[in-house]
C-alpha positions in Angstrom: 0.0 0.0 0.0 3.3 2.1 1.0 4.4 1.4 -2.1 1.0 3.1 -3.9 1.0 5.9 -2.2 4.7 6.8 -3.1 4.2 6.5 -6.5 1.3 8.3 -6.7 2.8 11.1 -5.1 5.6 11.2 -7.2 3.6 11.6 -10.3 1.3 13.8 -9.1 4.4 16.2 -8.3 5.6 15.3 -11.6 2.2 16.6 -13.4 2.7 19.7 -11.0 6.3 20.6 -11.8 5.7 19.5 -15.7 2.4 21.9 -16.5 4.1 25.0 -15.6 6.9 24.3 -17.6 4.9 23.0 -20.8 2.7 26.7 -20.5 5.3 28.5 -20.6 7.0 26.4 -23.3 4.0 26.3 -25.4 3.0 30.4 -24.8 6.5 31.4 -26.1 6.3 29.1 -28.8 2.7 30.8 -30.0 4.7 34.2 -29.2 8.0 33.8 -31.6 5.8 31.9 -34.5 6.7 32.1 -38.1 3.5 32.6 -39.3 2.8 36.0 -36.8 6.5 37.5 -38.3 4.8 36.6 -42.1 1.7 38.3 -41.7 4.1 40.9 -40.0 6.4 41.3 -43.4 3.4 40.9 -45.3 2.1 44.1 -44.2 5.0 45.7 -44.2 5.8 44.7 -48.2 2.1 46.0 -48.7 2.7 49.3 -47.2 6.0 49.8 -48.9 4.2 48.8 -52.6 1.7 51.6 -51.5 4.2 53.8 -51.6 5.5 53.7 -54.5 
């Protein structure tokens, strides 16, 4: 039963530690996208064709 409890324990402070981490992971990850710096130069090429 000892033996239950100790595991349990340790994966629950495994899931603790672990979703933090993955958050932050997967926030910065949406933040530094490819796809946001496109749309990004996108706009910028249109503005500059406007110019001209």
């Amino acid at each position: 039963m000892k033996k239950y409890i100790y595991s349990g324990l340790l994966i629950l402070v495994g899931i603790i530690v672990a979703f933090p981490l993955f958050s932050l992971g997967y926030y910065t990850m949406v933040r530094t996208s490819l796809s946001r710096n496109r749309v990004r130069l996108q706009y910028l090429e249109d503005l500059n064709s406007c110019k001209q």
